[in-house]
C-alpha positions in Angstrom: 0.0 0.0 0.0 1.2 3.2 -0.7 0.9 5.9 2.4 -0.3 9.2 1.3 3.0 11.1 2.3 4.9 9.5 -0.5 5.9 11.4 -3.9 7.5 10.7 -6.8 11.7 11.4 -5.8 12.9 14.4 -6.7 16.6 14.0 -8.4 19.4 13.7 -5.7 21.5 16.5 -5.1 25.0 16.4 -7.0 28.2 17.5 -4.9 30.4 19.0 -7.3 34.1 18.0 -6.6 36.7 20.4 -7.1 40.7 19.8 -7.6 42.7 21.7 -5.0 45.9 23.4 -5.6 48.9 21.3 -4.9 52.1 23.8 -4.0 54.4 23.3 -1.1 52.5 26.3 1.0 51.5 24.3 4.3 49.7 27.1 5.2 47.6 26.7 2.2 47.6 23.0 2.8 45.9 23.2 6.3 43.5 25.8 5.2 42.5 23.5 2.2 42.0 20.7 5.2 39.9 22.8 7.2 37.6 23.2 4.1 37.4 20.0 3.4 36.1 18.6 7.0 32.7 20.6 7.4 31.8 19.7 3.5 32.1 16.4 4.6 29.9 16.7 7.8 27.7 18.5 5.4 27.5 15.6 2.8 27.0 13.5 5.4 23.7 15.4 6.9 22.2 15.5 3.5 22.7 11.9 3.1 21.1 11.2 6.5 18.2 13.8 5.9 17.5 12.0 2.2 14.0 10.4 1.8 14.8 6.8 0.5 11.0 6.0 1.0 10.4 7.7 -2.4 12.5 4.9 -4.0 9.7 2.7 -3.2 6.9 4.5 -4.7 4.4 2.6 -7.0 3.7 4.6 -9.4 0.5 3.0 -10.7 -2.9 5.4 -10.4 -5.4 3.1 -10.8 -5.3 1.4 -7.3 -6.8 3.2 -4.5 -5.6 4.7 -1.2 -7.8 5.3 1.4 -5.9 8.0 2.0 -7.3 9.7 -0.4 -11.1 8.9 0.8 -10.1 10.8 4.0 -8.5 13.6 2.8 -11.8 13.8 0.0 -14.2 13.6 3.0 -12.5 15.1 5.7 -9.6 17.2 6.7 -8.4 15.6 9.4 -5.4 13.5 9.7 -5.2 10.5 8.6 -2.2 8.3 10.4 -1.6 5.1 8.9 1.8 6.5 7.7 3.6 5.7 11.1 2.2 1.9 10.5 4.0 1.8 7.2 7.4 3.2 7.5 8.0 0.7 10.3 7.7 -1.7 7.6 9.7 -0.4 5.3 12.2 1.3 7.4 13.1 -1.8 9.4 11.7 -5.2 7.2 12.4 -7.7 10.5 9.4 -8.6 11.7 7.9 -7.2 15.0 7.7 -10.4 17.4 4.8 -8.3 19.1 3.0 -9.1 15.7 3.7 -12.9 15.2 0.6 -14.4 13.8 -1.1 -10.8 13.7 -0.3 -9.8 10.4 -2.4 -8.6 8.0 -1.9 -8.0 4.6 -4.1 -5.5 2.6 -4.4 -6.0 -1.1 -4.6 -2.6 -3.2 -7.4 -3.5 -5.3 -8.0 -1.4 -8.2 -9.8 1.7 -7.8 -13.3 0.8 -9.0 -14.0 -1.6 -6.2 -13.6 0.9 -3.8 -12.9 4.6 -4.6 -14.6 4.7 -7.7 -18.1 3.9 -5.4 -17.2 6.9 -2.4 -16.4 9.6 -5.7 -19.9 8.4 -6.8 -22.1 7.8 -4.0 -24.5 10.0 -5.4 -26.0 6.7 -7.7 -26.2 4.6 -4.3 -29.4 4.6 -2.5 -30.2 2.9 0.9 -33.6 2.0 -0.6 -34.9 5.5 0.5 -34.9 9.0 -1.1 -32.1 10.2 1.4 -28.8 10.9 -0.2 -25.9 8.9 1.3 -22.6 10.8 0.0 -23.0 13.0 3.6 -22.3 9.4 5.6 -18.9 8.9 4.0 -17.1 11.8 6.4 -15.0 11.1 9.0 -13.7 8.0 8.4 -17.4 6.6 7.0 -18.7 8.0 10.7 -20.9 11.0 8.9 -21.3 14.3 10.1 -20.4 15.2 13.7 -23.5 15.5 15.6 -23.5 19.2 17.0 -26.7 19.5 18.6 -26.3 16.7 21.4 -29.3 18.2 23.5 -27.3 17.2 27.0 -27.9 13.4 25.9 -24.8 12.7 24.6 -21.5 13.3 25.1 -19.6 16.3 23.8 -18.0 14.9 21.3 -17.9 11.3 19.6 -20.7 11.0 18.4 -21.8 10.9 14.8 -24.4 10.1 12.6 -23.8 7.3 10.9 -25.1 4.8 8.5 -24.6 1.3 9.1 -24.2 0.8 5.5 -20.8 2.2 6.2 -19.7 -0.5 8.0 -17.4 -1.2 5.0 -15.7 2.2 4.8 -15.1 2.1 8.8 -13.5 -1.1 8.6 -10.7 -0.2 5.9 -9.9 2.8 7.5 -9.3 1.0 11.0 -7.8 -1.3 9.0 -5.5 1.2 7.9 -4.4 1.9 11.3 -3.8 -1.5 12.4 -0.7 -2.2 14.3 0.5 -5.3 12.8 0.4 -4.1 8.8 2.6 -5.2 6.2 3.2 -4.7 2.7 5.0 -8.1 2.6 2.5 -10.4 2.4 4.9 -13.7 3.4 4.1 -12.2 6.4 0.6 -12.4 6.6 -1.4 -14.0 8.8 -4.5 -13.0 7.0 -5.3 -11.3 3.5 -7.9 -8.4 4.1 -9.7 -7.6 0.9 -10.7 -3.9 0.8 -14.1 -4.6 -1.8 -17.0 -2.1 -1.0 -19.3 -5.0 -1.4 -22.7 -3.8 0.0 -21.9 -0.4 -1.8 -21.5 -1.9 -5.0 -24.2 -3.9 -4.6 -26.7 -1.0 -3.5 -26.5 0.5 -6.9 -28.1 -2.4 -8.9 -30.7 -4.0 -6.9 -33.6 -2.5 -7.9 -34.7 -2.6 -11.7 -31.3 -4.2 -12.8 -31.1 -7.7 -14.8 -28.9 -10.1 -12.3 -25.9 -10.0 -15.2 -25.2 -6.8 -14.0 -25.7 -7.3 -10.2 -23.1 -9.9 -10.2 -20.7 -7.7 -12.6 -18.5 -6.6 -10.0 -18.2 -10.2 -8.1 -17.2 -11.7 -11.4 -14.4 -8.9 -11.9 -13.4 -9.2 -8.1 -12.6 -12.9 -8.0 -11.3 -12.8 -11.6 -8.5 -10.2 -10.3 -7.6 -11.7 -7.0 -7.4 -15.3 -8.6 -4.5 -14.8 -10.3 -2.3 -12.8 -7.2 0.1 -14.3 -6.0 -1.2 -14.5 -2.3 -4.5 -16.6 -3.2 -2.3 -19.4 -3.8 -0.8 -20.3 -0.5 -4.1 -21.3 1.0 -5.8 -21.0 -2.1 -8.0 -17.8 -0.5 -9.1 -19.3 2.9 -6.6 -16.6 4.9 -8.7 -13.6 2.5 -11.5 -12.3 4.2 -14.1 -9.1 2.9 -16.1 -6.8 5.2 -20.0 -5.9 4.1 -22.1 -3.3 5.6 -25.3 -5.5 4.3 -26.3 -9.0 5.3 -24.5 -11.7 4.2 -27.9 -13.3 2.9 -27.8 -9.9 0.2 -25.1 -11.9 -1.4 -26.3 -15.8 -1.4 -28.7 -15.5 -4.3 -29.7 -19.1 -4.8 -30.9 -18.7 -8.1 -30.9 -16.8 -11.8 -34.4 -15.5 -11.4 -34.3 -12.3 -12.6 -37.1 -11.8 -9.7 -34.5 -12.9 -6.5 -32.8 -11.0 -4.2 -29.5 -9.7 -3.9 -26.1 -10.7 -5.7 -24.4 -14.1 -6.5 -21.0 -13.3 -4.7 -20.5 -15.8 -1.9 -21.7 -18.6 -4.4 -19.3 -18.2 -6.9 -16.8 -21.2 -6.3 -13.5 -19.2 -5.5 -15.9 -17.0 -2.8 -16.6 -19.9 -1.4 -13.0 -20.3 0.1 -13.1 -16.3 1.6 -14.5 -15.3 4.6 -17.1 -12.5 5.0 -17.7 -10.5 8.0 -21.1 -8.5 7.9 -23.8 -6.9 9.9 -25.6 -10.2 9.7 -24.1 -13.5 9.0 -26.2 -16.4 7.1 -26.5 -20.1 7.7 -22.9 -20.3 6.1 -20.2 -21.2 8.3 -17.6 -18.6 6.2 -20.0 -15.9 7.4 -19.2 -13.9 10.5 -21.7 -11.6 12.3 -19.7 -8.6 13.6 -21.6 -5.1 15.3 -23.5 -2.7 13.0 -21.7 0.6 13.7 -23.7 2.6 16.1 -23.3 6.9 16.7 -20.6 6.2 18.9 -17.1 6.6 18.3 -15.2 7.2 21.4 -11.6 8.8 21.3 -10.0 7.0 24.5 -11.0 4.8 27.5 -12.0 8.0 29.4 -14.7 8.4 27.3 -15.9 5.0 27.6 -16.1 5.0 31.0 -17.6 7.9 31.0 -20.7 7.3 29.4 -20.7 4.4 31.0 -21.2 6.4 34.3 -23.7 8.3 32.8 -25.9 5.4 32.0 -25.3 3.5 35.4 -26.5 6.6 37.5 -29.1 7.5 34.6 -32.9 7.0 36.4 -35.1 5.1 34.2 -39.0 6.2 33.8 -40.0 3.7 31.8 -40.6 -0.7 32.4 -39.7 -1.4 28.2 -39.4 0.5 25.1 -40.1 -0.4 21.7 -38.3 1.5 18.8 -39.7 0.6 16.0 -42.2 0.4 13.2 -45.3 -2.6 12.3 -44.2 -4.9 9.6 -48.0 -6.0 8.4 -46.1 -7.3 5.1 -44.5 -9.9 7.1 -47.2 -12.1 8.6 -44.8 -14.0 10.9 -43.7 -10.5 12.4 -44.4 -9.9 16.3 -44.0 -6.2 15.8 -47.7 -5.8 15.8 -48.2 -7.9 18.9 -45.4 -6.1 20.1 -46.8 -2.5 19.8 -50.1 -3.5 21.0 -48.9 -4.6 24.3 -46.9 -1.3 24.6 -50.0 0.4 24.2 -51.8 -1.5 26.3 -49.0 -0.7 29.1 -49.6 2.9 28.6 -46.5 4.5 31.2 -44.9 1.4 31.5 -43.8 1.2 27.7 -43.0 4.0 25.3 -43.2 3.2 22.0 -41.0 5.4 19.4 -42.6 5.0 16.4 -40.1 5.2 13.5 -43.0 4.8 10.5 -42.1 7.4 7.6 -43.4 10.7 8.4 -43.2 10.0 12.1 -39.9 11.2 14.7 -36.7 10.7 13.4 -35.5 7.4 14.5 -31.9 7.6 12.6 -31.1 10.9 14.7 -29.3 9.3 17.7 -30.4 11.8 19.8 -34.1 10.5 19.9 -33.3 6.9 20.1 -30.7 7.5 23.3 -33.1 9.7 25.0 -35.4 6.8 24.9 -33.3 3.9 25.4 -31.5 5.7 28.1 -34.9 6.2 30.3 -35.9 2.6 29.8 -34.8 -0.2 31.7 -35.7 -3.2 28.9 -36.0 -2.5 25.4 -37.5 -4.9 23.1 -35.8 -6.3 20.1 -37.6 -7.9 17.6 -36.5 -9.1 13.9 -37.3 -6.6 11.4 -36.6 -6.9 7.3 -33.7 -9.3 8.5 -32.9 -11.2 12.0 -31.2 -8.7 13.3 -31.1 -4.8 14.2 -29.0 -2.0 14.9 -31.3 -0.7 17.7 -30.1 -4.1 19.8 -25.9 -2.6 19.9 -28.0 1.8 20.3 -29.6 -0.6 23.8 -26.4 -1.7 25.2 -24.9 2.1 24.7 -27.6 3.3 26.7 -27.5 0.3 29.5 -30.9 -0.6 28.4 -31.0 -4.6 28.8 -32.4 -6.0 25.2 -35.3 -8.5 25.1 -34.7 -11.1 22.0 -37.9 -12.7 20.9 -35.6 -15.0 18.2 -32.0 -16.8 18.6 -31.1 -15.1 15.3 -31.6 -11.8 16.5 -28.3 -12.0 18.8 -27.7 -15.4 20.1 -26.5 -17.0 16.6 -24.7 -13.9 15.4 -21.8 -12.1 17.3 -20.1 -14.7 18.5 -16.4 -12.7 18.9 -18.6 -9.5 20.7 -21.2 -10.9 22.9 -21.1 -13.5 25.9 -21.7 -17.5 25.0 -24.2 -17.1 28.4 -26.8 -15.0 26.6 -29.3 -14.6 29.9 -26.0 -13.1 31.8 -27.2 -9.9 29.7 -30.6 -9.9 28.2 -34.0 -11.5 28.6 -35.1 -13.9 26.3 -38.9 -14.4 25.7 -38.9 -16.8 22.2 -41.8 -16.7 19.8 -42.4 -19.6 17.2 -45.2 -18.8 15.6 -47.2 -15.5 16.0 -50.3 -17.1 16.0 -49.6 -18.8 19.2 -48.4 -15.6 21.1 -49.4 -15.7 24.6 -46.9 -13.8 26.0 -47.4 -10.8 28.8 -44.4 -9.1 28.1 -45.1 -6.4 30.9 -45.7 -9.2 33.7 -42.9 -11.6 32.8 -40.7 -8.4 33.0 -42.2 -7.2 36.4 -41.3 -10.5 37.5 -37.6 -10.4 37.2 -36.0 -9.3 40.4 -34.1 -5.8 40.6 -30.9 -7.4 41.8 -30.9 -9.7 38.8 -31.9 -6.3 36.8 -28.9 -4.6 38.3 -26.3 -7.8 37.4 -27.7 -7.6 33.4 -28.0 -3.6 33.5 -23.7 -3.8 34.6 -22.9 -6.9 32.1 -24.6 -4.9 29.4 -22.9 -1.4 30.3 -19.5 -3.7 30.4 -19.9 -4.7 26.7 -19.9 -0.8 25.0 -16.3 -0.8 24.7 -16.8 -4.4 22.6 -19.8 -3.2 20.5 -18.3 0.2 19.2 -15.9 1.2 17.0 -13.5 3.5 17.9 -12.1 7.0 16.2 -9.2 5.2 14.2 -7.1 8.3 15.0 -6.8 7.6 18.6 -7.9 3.9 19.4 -9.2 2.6 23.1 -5.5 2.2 24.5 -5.1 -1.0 23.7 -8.2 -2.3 24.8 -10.0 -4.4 22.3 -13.6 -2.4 20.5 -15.7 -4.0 17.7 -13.0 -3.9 15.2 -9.9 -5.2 17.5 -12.4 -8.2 17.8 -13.3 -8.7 14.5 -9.8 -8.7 13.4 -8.7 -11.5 16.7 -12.0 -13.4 15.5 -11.0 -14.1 11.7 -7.2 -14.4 12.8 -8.0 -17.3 15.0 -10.3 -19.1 12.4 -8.0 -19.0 9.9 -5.1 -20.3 12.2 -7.5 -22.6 12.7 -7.4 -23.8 8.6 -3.7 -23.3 8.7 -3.3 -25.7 11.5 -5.2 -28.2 9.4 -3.5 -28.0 6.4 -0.2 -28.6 8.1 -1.6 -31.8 9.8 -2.3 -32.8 6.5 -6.0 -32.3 6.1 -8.3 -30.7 3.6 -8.4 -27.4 4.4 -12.0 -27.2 2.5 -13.6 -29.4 4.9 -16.4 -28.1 6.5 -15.4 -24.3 5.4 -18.1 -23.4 3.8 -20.7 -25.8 5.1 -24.5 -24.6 5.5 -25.5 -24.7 9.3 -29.1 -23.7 9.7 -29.7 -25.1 12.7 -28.1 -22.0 14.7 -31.4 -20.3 13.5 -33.5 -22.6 15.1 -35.0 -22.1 18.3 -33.8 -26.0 19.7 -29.6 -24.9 20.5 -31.5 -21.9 23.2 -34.3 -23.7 25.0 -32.6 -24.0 28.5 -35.2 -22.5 30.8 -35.2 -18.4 30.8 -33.8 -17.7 34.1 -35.7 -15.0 36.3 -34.1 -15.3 39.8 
């Protein structure tokens, strides 16, 4: 990768050397001495001060630097150079960094760049435009008018679409970079996935929704890092749901793109809002508004939702899905309004409050102590990871909601922070939401309220420019995760053993309700 500091060189600066006069003067002699000594000191700090970086330079355009995404968006500084001179400064390896490595491929500019400079032809399925998200690192605008909700600073209004764009430029920041990929641990492939696909899925034959996919594979096929483990250490980051991607068929009429069926896919990994019944699919956080500078911050808002007094039993943020006639949103809101000042319901219909302005959801979530998570166009939700900012312990009403997804980010022991009340089938729904949660006892409320405060740092990703210290947020986890899975492959390969087996088996039984039936505990 190329860091944005780099130029093309400039041509070294040529010492003329001069003949002295040879006579038999040793005055003359000593003077010409005394000439010749600081010349040389001075050759010598030009020589130290040279930039031999620039000998390194790759001079081809087309491939894209993320550098130049931030410097497009924002004018803040962007600090992955630091990362890369190490690199090529001292080429030993870091011992810190053994098994860490990562290895970013600089794909050519249309897979990425070429998406951000035209963002005006994607569409998140709604009229609003979503070039303003791409600031800041793919955090959107700052958030200026915080109301005394939120913090002073951090917070932003972002898309979760953007997941993508946050995850390169963390990325980019990563300690354990290198540019030489025998290095590499892992292979992290920097394709704008969801992005491209957002331009094409409505009113587009499925030729040219899977364009891109074709072109992808077709280009990293033939580099030279696919072949060591024939693409199981390359993994891709989507801001979409991995299901947007596993179009089953060629029906012009289905959903989505072909990507993680095409046959050398198959051997990546994908990390996404949403994982599918795939076992090379990873669930990882949807970014929320958060993006906290240091640990201080953390901690906190964390204070500020621990002493935060709470008006409300549950919350439901959300709108009805009548198109979806297993949904339990309806049920849902109907018992909220039954409840009357027990429940508040935010509805987020069009028209209706603002439900992407972070500022309405926390003020909300914040003043609640459950808040009720129910699947939506997908399993899962952003509102679940906008509950644990604002201490508000989630209610799941399906396993694929949380329980089956973020597997690196949330505890194995589900009931240690949320409350788990499962539905099978809507017409069978018999359950009192407001009395089974009045029956829970507050010092059982208190141990899920602190568990679920004690996950922000794990559920947020943090301002690349400063990092949590050390301490591990969304993207620190994601990375360990994927690390760890593909040592995993390695290990098998060097006992011999077909590295393909089981990679990209289909597991739908973590959907089903059978793998969480232990009894919901209360006391």
């Amino acid at each position: 990768m190329r860091p944005k500091n780099y130029s093309q060189m400039e041509k070294p600066i040529s010492i003329a050397t001069g003949k002295f006069r040879t006579n038999n003067n040793n005055n003359n002699n000593h003077n010409n001495v005394w000439f010749v000594v600081p010349l040389f000191f001075i050759l010598c700090f030009v020589l130290l001060c040279f930039d031999y970086s620039a000998l390194f330079t790759d001079t081809d355009e087309t491939a894209f630097s993320i550098s130049d995404v931030t410097q497009k968006s924002t004018s803040s500084e962007f600090s992955k150079d630091d990362n890369f001179s190490r690199f090529l400064d001292d080429p030993s390896p870091d011992s810190s960094c053994s098994g860490r490595y990562i290895y970013v491929h600089e794909l050519p500019y249309r897979f990425n760049g070429d998406l951000l400079d035209n963002c005006f032809k994607i569409t998140r399925g709604t009229e609003k435009d979503i070039c303003p998200y791409i600031e800041n690192y793919g955090f959107g605008p700052v958030i200026k008018n915080y109301e005394n909700v939120l913090l002073k600073q951090s917070w932003f209004t972002t898309n979760q679409f953007m997941l993508e764009v946050i995850f390169h430029n963390k990325m980019m920041n990563y300690r354990c970079l290198t540019n030489d990929s025998s290095l590499a641990s892992a292979v992290f492939v920097p394709f704008y996935a969801g992005l491209d696909m957002s331009r094409y899925l409505w009113g587009f034959n499925i030729s040219v929704r899977d364009s891109s996919s074709h072109e992808l594979m077709n280009w990293l096929v033939v580099q030279k890092e696919w072949g060591r483990m024939s693409g199981r250490d390359h993994f891709l980051v989507s801001g979409r749901i991995a299901w947007d991607f596993r179009r089953q068929t060629d029906n012009e009429s289905d959903w989505g793109s072909k990507l993680r069926f095409l046959p050398e896919s198959r051997n990546m990994s994908m990390l996404s809002i949403e994982s599918s019944s795939w076992k090379n699919d990873y669930a990882i956080p949807y970014p929320t508004c958060f993006h906290p500078r240091s640990v201080d911050e953390v901690v906190e808002w964390q204070e500020l939702m621990r002493s935060q007094k709470r008006e409300y039993l549950f919350t439901f943020a959300g709108a009805p899905r009548p198109e979806y006639k297993d949904s339990v949103r309806g049920k849902i809101i109907d018992e909220c309004l039954e409840s009357k000042k027990q429940c508040y319901l935010l509805d987020c219909n069009y028209g209706n409050v603002n439900c992407d302005n972070p500022v309405n959801v926390m003020k909300v979530f914040r003043n609640s102590v459950f808040c009720l998570q129910p699947p939506g166009d997908s399993y899962t939700r952003r509102s679940m990871f906008d509950s644990i900012l604002a201490g508000c312990i989630p209610v799941f009403f399906h396993p694929g909601t949380a329980y089956a997804q973020y597997k690196w980010h949330l505890p194995k022991n589900h009931s240690s922070y949320s409350v788990y009340l499962p539905v099978k089938d809507v017409k069978e729904w018999n359950i009192k939401i407001k009395e089974r949660l009045i029956e829970i006892p507050e010092e059982r409320v208190v141990r899920l309220r602190e568990e679920v405060l004690r996950l922000i740092p794990k559920v947020v990703y943090a301002d690349p420019k400063y990092g949590l210290d050390g301490n591990e947020d969304a993207f620190e986890l994601a990375v360990k995760g994927m690390l760890e899975r593909i040592e995993e492959v390695r290990e098998m390969m060097r006992q011999g053993k077909d590295g393909s087996d089981g990679f990209d088996d289909r597991d739908d039984y973590k959907y089903t309700f059978s793998p969480y039936e232990e009894p919901q505990v209360l006391a």
